[in-house]
SETORZA-380395 format. One record per residue (C-alpha): x, y, z; residue number from 1; chain. Coordinates in steps of 0.5 Angstrom, whole numbers, always signed. Layout:
N
east,north,up,num,cadena
X,Y,Z,NUM,A .
...
This chain:
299
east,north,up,num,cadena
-50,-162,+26,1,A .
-47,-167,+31,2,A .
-47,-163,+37,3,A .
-55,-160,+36,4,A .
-59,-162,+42,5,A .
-63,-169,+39,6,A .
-69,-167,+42,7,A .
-70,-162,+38,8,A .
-69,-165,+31,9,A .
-74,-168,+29,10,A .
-71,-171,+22,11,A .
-63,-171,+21,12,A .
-62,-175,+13,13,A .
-55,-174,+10,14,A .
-53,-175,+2,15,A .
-46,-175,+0,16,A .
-45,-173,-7,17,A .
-40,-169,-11,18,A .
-39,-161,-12,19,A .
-44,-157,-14,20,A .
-45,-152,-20,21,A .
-42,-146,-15,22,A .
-37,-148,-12,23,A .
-34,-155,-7,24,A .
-40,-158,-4,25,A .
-43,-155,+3,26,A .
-48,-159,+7,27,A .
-56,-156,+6,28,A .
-60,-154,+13,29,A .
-67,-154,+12,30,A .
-70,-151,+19,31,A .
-77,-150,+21,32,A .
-78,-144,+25,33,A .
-86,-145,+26,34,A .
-90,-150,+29,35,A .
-89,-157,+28,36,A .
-96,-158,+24,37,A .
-98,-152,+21,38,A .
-96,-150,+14,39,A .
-88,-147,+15,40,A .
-88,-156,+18,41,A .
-90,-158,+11,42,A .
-86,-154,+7,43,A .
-79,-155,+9,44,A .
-81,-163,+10,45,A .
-83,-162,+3,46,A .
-77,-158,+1,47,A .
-73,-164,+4,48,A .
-76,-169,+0,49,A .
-74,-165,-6,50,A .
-67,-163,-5,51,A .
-66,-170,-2,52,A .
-65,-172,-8,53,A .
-60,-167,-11,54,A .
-55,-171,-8,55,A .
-49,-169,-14,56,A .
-51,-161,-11,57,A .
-49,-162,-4,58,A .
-46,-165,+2,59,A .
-50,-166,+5,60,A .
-58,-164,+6,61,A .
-62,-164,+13,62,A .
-69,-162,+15,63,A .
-68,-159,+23,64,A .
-76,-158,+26,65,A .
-75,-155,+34,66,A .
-82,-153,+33,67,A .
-81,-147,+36,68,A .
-79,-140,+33,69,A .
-75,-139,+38,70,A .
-70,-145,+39,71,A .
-70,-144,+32,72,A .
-67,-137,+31,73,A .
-63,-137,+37,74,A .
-61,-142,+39,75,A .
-60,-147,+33,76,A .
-58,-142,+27,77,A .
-52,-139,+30,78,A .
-48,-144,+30,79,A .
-51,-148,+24,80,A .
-46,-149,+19,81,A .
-47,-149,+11,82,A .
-53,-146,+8,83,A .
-59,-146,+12,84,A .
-65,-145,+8,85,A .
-71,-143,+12,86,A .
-78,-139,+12,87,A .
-79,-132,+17,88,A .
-87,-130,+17,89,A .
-88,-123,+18,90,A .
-93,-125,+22,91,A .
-88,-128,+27,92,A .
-83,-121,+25,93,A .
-89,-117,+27,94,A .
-91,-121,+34,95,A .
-83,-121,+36,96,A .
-83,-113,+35,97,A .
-89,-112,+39,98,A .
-87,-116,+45,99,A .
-80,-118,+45,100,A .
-81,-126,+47,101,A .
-74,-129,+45,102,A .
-72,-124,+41,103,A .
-72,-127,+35,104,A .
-73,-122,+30,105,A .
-69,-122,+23,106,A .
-68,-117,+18,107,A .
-70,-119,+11,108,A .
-66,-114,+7,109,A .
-59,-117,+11,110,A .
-60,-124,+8,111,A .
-61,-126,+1,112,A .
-69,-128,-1,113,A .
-70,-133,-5,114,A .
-78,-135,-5,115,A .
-84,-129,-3,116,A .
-90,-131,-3,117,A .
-96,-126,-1,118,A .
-102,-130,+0,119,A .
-109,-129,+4,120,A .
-112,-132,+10,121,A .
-119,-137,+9,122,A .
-125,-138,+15,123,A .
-127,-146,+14,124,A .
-133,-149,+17,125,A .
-134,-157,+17,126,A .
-141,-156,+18,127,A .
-145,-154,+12,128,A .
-151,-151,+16,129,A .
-146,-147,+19,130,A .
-145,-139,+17,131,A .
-140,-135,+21,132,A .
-144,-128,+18,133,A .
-150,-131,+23,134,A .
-149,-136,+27,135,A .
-144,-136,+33,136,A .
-139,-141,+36,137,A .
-132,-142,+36,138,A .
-126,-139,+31,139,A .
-119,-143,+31,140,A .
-113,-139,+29,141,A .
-106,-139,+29,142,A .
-105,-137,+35,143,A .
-97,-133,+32,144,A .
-102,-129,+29,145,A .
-103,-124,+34,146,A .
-108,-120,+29,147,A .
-113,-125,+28,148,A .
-116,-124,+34,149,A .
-117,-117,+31,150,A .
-120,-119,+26,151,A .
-125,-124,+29,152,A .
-127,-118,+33,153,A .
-128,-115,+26,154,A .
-133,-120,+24,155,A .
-136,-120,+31,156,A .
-137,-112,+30,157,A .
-139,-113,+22,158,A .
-145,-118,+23,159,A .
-146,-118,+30,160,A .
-145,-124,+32,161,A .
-141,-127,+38,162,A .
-135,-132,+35,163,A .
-129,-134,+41,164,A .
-122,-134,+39,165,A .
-118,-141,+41,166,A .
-111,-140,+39,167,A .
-108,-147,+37,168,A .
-100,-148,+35,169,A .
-101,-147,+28,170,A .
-107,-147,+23,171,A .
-106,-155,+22,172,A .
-108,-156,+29,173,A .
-114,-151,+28,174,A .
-116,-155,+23,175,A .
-115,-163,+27,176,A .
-119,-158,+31,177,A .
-125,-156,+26,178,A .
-126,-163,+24,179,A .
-126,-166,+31,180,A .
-131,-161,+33,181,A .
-126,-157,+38,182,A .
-129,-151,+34,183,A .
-134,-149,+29,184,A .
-130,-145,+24,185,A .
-122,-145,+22,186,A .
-117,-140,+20,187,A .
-113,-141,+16,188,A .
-107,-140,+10,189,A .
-107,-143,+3,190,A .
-107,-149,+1,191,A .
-110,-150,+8,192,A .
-117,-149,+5,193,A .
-115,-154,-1,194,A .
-114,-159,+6,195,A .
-120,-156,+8,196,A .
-124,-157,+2,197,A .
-122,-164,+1,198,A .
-125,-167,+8,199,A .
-132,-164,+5,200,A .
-131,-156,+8,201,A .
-132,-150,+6,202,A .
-127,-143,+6,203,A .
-129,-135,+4,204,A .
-123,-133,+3,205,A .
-120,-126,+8,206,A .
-118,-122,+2,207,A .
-122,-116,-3,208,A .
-125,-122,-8,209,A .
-133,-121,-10,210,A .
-133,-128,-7,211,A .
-129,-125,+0,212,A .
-132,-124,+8,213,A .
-131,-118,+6,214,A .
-135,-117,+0,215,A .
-141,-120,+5,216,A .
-139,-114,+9,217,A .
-145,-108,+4,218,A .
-146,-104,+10,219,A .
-139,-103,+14,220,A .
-134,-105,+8,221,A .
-129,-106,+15,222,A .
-122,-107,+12,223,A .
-120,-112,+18,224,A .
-124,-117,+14,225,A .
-117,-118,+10,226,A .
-113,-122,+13,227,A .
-105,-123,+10,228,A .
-98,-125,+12,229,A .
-92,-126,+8,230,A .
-87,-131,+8,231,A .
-80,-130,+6,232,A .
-75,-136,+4,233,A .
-69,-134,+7,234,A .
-62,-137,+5,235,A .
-55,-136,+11,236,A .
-49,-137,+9,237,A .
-49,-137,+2,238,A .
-46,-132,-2,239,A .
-51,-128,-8,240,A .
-48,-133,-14,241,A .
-50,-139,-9,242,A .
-56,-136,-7,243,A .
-58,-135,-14,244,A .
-56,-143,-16,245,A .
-61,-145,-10,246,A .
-66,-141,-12,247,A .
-66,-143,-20,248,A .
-67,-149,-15,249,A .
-73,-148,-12,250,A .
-76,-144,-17,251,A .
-75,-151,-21,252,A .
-78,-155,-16,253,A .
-85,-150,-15,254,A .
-86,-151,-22,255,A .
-85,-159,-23,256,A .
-92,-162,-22,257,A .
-89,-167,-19,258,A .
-85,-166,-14,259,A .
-86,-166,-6,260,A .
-88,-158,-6,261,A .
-93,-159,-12,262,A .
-97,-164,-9,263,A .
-97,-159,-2,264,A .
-99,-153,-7,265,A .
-105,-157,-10,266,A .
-101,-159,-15,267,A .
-100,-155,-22,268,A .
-106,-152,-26,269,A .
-107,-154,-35,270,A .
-103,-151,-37,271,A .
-97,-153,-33,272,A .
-96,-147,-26,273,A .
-97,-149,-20,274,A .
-103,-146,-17,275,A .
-100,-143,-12,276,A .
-96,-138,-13,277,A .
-90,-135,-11,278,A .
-84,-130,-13,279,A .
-77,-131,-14,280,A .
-74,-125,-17,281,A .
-74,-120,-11,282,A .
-73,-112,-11,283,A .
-75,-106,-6,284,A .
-82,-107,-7,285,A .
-82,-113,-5,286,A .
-78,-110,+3,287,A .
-84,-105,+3,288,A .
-89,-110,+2,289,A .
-87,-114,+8,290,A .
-86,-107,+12,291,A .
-92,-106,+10,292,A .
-95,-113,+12,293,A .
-91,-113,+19,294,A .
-94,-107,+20,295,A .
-101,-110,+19,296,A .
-100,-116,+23,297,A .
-100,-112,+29,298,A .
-106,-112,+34,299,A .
């Protein structure tokens, strides 16, 4: 880890501890392969303050935050050693299919998957007067999100408004933006609009629900109104046992209440779940469905 260029760390913590269940202890990496505020940043931060405290399971652990997909793919994880631990969107997958950028796309199937969460996108206002299905202004979006634009288009052609897209480096940055008064409404990932909602906002959710946008859409039924990515966990240079040690981990940090992950996630429901959910036991299905998502997150 010593010889990783400082400016691109973001936070290096280390704890020494004894071996693992597994086998002799290995340093934990937790890499950060989105913007520096969006919802990828607050995960692996949060991710770190949990597994910090694991100091018996590894050698050390390490939270690396570039903020920038490209430096985190090419340049840092080739030549980190021990697990590395870190998310790959399929809207970032989809984006580097399309236009080639750094050349920073990965095979899900090639690396063990250790969480998959499937969630759907939110449109936020801050205004409650407003209603993007009548009144035009400004849409904030993950700019990484190539097809987003497709579907404020699709907005724009069920309803008849005129809404304008501004990417931001991230749905976090959108959201500073919607309460600053930059834009008029924010999409964004969950638990975005749990932020959202606690700074007095408002979301529709981006999927098929009765409550959706696309409910609201009688007349044309336009399928772009869904809006979903998938966001893959993935571990590098663990073997499947030690994948499957870390993953019982992470699975157990999700479902405690009280932990840093939960308390991102909006905490747990009554009966004890977390209310965000995610799957940890990862089968060929779940490789269609990301296929399936990249495909959709094309423009």
């Amino acid at each position: 880890m010593k010889n990783i260029i400082c400016g691109l760390v973001l936070a290096v913590s280390v704890f020494f501890g004894t071996a693992p269940t597994v086998n002799a202890a290995e340093d934990l990496t937790i890499l950060n392969t989105g913007s520096k505020t969006g919802g990828f940043s607050q995960q692996v931060l949060a991710y770190y303050t949990d597994m910090a405290k694991m100091k018996k399971d590894f050698g050390a652990v390490n939270l690396i935050n570039p903020g920038n997909k490209c430096v985190a793919i090419k340049q840092l994880l080739p030549n980190m050693k021990g697990y590395v631990l870190m998310p790959w969107g399929s809207d970032h997958e989809a984006k580097q299919r399309i236009d080639g950028n750094c050349g920073a796309s990965i095979d899900i199937t090639k690396v063990p998957v250790v969480r998959f969460v499937e969630k759907f996108q939110y449109i936020c206002k801050a205004d409650a007067n407003l209603d993007v299905t009548k009144n035009s202004g400004r849409i904030g979006y993950n700019k990484v999100v190539i097809a987003l634009p497709k579907t404020i288009s699709a907005i724009n052609s069920s309803f008849g408004t005129s809404q304008k897209a501004v990417g931001y480096d991230g749905w976090g940055a959108a959201v500073i933006a919607l309460f600053n008064g930059e834009v008029d409404y924010a999409i964004v990932s969950p638990p975005g609009n749990l932020q959202v909602e606690d700074k007095g906002g408002n979301c529709i959710p981006l999927s098929s629900a009765e409550n959706s946008l696309f409910a609201k859409d009688t007349v044309n039924q336009n399928a772009n109104l869904i809006a979903s990515n998938i966001d893959a966990w993935l571990l590098f240079n663990a073997t499947n046992d030690q994948a499957l040690d870390i993953k019982s981990k992470l699975q157990k940090i999700h479902y405690e209440c009280d932990t840093a992950m939960s308390k991102w996630q909006k905490g747990c429901d009554k009966d004890g779940t977390a209310t965000q959910y995610s799957e940890f036991n990862i089968n060929q299905s779940h490789f269609t469905r990301w296929e399936n998502s990249v495909e959709w997150n094309k423009p």
